[in-house]
N, CA, C and O atoms as a DFTB+ gen file, in Angstrom:
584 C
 N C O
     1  1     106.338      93.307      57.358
     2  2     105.949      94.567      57.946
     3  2     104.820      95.263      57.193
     4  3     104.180      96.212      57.645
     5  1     104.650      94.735      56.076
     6  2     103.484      95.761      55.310
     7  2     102.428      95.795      55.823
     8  3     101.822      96.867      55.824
     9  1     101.759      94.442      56.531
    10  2     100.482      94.396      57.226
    11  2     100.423      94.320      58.655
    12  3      99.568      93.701      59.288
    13  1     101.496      95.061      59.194
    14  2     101.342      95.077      60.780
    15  2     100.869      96.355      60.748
    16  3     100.919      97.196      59.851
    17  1     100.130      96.414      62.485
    18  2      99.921      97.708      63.095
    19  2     100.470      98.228      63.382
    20  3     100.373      99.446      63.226
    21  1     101.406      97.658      63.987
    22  2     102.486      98.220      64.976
    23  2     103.989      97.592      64.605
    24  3     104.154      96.651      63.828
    25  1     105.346      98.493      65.510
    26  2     106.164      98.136      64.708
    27  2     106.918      98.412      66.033
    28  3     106.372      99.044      66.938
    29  1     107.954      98.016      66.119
    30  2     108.977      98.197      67.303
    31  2     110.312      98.040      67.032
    32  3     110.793      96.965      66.675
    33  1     111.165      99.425      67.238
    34  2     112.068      99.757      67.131
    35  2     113.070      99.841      68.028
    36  3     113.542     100.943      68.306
    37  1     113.507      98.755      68.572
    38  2     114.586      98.898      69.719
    39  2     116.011      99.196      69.549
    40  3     116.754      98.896      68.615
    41  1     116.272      99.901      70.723
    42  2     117.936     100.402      70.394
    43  2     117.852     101.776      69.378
    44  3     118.811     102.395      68.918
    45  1     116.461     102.040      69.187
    46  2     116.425     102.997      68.179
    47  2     117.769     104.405      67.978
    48  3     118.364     104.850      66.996
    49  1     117.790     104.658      69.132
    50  2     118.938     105.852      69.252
    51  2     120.416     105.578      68.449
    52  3     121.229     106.461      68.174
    53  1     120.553     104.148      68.148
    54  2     121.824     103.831      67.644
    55  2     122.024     103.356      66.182
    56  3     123.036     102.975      65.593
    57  1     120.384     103.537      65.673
    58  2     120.251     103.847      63.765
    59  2     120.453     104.949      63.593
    60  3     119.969     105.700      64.440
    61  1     121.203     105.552      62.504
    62  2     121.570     106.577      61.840
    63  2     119.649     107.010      61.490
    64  3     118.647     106.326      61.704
    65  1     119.773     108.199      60.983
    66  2     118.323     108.637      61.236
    67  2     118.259     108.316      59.528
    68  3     117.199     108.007      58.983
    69  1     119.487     108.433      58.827
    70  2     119.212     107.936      57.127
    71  2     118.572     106.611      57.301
    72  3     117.710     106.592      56.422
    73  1     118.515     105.362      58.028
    74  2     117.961     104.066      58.003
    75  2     116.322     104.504      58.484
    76  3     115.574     103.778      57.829
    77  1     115.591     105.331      59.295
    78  2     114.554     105.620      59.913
    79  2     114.092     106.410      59.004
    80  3     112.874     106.549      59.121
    81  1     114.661     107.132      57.931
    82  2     113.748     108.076      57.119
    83  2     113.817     106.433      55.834
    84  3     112.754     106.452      55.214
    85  1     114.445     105.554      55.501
    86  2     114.602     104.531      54.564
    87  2     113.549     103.942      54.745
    88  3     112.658     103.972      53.896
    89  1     113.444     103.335      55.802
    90  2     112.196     101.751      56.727
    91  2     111.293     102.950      56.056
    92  3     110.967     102.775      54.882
    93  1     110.826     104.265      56.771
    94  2     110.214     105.368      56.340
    95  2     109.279     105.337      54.811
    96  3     108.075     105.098      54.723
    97  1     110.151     105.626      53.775
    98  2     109.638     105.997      52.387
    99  2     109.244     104.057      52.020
   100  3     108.089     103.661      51.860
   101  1     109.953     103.524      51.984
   102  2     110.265     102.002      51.786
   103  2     108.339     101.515      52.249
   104  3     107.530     101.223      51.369
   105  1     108.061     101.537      53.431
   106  2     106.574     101.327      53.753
   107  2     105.460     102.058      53.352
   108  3     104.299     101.683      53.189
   109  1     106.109     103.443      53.180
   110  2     104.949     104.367      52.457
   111  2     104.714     103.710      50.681
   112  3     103.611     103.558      50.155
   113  1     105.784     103.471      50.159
   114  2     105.534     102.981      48.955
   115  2     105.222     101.590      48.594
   116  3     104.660     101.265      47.548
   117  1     105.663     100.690      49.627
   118  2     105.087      99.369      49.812
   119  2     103.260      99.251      49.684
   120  3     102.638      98.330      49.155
   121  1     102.784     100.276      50.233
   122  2     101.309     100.415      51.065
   123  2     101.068     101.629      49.845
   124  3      99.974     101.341      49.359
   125  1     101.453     102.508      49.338
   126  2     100.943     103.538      48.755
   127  2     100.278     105.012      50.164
   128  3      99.744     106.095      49.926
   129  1     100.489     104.636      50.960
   130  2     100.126     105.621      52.123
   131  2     100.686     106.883      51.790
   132  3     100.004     107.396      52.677
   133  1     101.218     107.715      51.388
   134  2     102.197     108.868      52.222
   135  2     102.108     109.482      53.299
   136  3     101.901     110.690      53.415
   137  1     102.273     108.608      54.262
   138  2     101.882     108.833      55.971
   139  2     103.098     108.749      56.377
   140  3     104.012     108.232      55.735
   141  1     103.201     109.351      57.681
   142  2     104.915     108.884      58.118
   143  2     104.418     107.335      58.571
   144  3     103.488     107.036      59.320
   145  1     105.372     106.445      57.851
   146  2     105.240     104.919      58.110
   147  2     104.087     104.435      58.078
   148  3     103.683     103.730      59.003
   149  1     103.365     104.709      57.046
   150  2     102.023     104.385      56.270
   151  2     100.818     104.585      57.331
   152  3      99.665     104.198      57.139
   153  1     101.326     105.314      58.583
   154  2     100.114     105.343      59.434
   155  2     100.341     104.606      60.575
   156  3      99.781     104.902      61.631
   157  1     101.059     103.731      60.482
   158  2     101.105     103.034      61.893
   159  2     102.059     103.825      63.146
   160  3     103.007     104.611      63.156
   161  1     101.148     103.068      64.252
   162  2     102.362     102.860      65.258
   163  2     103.528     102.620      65.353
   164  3     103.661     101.453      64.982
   165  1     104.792     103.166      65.725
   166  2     106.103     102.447      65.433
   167  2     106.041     102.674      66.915
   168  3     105.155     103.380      67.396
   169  1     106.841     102.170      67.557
   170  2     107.696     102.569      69.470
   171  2     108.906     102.337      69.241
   172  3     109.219     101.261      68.732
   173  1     109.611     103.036      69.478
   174  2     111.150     102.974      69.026
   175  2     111.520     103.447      70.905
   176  3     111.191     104.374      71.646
   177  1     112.280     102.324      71.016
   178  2     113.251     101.744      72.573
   179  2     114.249     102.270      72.698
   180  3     114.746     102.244      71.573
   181  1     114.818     102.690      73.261
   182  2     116.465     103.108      73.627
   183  2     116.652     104.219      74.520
   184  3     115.892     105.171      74.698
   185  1     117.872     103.950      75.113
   186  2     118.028     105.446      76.073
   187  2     119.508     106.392      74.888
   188  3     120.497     105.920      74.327
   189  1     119.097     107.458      74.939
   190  2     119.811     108.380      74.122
   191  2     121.631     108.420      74.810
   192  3     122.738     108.620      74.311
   193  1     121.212     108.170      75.909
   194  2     122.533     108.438      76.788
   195  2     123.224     107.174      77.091
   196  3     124.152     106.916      77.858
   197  1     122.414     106.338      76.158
   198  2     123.608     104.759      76.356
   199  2     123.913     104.528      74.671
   200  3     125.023     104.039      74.456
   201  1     123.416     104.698      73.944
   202  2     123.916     104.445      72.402
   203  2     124.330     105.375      71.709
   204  3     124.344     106.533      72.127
   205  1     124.656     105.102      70.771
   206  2     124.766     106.680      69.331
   207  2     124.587     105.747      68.194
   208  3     124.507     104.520      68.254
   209  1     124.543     106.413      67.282
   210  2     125.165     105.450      66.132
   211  2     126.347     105.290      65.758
   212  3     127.136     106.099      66.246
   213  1     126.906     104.287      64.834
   214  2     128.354     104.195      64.820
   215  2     128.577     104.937      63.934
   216  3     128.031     104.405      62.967
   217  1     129.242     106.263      63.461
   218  2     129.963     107.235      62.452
   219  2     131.544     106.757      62.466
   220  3     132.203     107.373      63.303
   221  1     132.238     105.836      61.746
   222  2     133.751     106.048      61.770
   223  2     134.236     107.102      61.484
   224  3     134.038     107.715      60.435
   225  1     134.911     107.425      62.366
   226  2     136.033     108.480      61.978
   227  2     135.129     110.125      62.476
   228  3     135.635     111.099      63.034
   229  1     134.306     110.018      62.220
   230  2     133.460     111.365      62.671
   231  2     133.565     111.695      64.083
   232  3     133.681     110.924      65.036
   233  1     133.488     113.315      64.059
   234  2     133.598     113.808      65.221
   235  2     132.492     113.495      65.915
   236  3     131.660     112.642      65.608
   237  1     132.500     114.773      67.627
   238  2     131.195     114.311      68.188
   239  2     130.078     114.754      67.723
   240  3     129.013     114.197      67.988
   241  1     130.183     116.032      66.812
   242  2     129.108     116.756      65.906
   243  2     128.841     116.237      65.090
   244  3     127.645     116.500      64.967
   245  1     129.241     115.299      63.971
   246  2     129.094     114.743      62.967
   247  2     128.354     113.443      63.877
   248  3     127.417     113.026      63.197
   249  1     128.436     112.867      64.849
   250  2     127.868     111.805      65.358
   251  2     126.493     111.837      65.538
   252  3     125.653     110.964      65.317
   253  1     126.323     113.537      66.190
   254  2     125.013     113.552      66.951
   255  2     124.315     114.362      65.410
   256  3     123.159     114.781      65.463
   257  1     125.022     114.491      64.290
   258  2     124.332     115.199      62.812
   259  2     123.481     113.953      62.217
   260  3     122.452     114.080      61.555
   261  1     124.158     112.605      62.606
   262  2     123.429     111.371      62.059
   263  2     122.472     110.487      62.396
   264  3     122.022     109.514      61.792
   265  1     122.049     111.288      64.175
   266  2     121.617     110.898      64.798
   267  2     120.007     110.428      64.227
   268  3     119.621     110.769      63.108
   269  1     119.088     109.541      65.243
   270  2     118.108     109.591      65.258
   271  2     116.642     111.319      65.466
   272  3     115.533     111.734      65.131
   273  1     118.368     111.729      66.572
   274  2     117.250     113.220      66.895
   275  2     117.330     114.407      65.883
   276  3     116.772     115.475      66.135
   277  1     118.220     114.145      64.432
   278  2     117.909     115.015      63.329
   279  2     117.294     114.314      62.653
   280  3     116.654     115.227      62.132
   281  1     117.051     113.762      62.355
   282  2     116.035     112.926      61.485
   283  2     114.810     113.832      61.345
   284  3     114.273     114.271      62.362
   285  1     114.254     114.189      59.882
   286  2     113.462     115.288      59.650
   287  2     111.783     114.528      60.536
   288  3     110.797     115.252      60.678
   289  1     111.788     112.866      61.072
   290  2     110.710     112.471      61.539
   291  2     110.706     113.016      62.726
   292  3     109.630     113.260      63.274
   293  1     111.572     113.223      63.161
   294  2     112.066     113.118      64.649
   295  2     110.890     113.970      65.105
   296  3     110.069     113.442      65.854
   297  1     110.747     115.075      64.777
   298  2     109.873     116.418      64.900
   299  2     108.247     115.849      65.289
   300  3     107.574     116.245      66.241
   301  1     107.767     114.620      64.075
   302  2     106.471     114.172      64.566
   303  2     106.148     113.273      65.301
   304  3     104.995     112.859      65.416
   305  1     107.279     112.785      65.991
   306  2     107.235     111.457      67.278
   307  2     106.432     111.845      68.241
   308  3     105.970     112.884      67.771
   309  1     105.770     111.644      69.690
   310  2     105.508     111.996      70.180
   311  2     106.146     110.796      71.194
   312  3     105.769     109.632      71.323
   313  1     107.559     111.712      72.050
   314  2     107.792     111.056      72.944
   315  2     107.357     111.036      74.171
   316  3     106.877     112.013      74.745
   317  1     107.519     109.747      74.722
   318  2     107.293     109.150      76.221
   319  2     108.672     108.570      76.900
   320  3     109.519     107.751      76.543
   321  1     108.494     109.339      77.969
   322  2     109.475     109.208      78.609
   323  2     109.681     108.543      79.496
   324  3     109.138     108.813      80.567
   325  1     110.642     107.293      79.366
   326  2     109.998     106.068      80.634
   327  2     110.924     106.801      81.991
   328  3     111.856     107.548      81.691
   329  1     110.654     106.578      83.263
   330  2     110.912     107.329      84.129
   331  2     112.211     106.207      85.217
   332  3     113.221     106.465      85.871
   333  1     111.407     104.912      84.880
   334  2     111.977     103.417      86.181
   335  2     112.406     102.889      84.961
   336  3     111.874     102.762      83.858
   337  1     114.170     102.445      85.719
   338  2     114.652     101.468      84.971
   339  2     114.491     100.153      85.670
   340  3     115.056      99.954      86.745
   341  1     113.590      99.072      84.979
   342  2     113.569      98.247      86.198
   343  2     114.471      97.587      86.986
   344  3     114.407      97.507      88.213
   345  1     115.688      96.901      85.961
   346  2     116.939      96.203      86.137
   347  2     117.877      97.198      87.235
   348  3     118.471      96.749      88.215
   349  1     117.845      98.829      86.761
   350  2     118.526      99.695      87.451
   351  2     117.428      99.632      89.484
   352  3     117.910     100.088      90.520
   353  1     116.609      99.233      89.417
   354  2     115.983      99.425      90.843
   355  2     116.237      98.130      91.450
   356  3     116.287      98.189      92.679
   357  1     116.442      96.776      90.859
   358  2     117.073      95.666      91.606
   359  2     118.162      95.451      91.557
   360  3     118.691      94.529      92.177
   361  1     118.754      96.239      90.816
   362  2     120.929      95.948      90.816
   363  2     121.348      97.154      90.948
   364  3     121.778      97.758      89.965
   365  1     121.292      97.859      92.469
   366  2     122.034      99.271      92.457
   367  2     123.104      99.131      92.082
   368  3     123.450     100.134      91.457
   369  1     124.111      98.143      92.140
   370  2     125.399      98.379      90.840
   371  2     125.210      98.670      89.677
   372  3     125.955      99.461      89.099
   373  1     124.241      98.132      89.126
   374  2     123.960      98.300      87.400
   375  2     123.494      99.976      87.089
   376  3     123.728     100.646      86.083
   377  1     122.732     100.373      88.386
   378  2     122.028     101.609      88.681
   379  2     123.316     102.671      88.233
   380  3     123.317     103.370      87.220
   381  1     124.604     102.585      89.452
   382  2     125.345     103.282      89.771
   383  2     126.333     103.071      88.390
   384  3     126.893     104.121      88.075
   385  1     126.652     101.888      87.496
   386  2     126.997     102.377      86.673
   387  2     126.443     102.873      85.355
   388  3     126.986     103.631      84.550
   389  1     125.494     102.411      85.306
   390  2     124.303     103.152      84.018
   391  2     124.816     104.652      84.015
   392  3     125.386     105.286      83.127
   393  1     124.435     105.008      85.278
   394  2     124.471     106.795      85.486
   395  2     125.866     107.045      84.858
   396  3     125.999     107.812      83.905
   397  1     126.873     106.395      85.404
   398  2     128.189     106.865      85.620
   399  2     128.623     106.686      84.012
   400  3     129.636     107.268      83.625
   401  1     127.871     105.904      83.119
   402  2     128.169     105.582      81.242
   403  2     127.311     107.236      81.045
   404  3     127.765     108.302      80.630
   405  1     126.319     106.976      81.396
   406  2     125.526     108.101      81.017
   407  2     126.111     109.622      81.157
   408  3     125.951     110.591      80.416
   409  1     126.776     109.495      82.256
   410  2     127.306     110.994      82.555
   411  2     128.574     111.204      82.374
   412  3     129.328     111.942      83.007
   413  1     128.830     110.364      81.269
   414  2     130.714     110.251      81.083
   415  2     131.842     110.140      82.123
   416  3     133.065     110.268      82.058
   417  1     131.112     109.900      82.949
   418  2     132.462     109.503      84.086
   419  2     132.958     108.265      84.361
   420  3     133.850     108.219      85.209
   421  1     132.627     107.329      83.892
   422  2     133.030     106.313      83.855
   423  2     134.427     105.857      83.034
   424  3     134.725     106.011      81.850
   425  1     135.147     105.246      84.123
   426  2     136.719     105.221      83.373
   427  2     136.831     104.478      82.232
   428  3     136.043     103.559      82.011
   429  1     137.898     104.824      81.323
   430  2     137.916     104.058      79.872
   431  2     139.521     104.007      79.935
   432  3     140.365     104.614      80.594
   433  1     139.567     102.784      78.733
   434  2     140.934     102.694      78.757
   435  2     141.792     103.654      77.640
   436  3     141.342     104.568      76.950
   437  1     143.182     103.130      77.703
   438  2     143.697     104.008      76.699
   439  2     142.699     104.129      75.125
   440  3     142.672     105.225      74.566
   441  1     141.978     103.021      74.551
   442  2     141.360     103.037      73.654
   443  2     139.958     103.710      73.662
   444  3     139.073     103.441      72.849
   445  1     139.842     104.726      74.797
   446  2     138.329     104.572      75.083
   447  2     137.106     103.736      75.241
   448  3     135.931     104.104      75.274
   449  1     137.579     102.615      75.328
   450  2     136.812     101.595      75.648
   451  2     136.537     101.339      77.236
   452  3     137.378     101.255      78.131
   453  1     134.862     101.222      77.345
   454  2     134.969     101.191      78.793
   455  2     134.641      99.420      78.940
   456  3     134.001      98.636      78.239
   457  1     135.758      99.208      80.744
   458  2     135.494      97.568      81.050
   459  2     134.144      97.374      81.549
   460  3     133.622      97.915      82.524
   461  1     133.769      96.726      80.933
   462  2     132.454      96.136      81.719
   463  2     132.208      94.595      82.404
   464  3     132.377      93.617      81.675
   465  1     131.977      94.485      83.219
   466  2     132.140      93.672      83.912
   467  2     131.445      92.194      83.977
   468  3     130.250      91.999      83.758
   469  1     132.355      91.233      84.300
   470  2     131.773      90.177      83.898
   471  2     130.432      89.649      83.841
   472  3     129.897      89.249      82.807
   473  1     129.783      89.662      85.260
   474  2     128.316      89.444      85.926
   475  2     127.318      90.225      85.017
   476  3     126.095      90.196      85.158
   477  1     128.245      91.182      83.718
   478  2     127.086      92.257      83.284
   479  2     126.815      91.285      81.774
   480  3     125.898      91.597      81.015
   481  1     127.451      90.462      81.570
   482  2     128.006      90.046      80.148
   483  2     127.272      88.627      80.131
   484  3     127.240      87.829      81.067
   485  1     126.582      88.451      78.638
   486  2     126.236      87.029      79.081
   487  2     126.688      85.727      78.174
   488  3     126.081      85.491      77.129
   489  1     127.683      84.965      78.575
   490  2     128.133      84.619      77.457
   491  2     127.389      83.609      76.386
   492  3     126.357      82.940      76.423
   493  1     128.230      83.790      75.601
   494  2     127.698      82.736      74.171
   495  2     128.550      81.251      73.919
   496  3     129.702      81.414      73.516
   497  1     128.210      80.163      74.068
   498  2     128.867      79.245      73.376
   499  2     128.515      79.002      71.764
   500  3     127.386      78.912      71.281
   501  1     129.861      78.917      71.027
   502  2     129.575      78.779      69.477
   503  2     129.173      77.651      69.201
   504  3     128.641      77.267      68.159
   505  1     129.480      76.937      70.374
   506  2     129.110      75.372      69.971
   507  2     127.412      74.834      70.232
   508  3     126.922      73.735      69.969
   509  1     126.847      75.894      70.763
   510  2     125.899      75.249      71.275
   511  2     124.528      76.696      71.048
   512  3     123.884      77.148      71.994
   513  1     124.408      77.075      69.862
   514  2     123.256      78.385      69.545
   515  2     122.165      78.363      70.345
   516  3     121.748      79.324      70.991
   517  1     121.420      76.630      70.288
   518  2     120.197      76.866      70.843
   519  2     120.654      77.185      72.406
   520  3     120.904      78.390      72.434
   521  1     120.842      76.673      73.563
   522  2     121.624      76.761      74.670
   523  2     121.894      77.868      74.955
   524  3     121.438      78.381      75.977
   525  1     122.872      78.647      73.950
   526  2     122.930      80.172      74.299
   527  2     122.277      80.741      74.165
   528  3     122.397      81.751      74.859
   529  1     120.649      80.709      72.959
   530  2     119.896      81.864      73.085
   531  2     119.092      81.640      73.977
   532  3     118.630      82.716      74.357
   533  1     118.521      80.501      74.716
   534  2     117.906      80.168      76.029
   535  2     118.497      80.938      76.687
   536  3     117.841      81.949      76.939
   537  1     119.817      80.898      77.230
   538  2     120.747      81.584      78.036
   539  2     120.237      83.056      78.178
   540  3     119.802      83.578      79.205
   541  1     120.422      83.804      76.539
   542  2     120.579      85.159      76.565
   543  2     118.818      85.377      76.761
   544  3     118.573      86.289      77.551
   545  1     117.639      84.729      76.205
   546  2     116.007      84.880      76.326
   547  2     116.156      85.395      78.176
   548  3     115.956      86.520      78.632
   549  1     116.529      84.246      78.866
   550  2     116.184      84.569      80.065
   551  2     117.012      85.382      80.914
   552  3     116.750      85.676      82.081
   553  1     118.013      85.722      80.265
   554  2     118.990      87.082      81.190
   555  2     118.346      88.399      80.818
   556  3     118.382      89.464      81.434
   557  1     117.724      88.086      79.627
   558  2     116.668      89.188      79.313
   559  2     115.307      89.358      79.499
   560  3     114.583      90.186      78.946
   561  1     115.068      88.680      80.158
   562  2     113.430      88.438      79.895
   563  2     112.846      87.829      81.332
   564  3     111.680      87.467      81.482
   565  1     113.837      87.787      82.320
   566  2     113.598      86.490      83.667
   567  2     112.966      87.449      84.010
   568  3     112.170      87.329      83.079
   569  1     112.533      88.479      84.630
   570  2     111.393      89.224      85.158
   571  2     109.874      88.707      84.587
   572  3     108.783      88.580      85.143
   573  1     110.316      88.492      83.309
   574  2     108.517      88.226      82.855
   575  2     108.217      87.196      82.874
   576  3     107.027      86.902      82.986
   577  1     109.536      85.927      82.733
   578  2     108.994      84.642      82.770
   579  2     108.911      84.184      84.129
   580  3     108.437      83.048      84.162
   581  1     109.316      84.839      85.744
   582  2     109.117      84.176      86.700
   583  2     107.431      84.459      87.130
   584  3     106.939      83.889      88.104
């Protein structure tokens, strides 16, 4: 990372904002910059309303205290707001439950755990890595490779 331009942060919403101020000082002193992240580009991915970070045991205040959106960087981001989910505009199921995770209505079990459904899941064989990450590349990615 010391000599890239750019940097990409996916899932970002579900690092504690202590790991984003770390990557943070860690590159400024790598490079000698004191820039936020020596100057570069970062794009940090995620929807706020599908991740958190994991806090054990912490409440919902203590969750959203560790968040990415207190993070003292947070302030100089300049967000963009993607508007189309693409996956959500060809699978109105995926659509209808995205919203329904997003807006807490979606049923959970006694553990709070919500079911998600098979067709959404992609599985892994242990026996076979290369096979499965082919598998998982193109359940993720088949829009760009057709």
């Amino acid at each position: 990372m010391p000599s890239s331009k750019t940097n990409i942060w996916d899932e970002a919403p579900m690092a504690k904002c202590l790991a984003l101020e770390t990557v943070d000082r860690n590159l400024q002193d790598i490079r000698g910059i004191k820039k936020p992240f020596e100057g570069n580009v970062v794009v940090y991915g995620g929807d706020f309303r599908q991740v958190v970070p994991i806090a054990p045991r912490a409440t919902i205040q203590q969750t959203i205290d560790v968040s990415l959106a207190r993070s003292i960087l947070y302030q100089k981001l300049k967000r963009l707001i993607l508007t189309k989910n693409m996956r959500a505009r060809s699978d109105p199921n995926f659509n209808v439950f995205l919203l329904r995770v997003g807006n807490g209505t979606e049923p959970v079990d006694s553990n709070g755990n919500i079911q998600i459904s098979d067709e959404m899941v992609i599985k892994y064989d242990m026996d076979d890595d290369d096979a499965s990450e082919q598998q998982f590349i193109y359940a993720i990615f088949d829009i760009i490779l057709i």
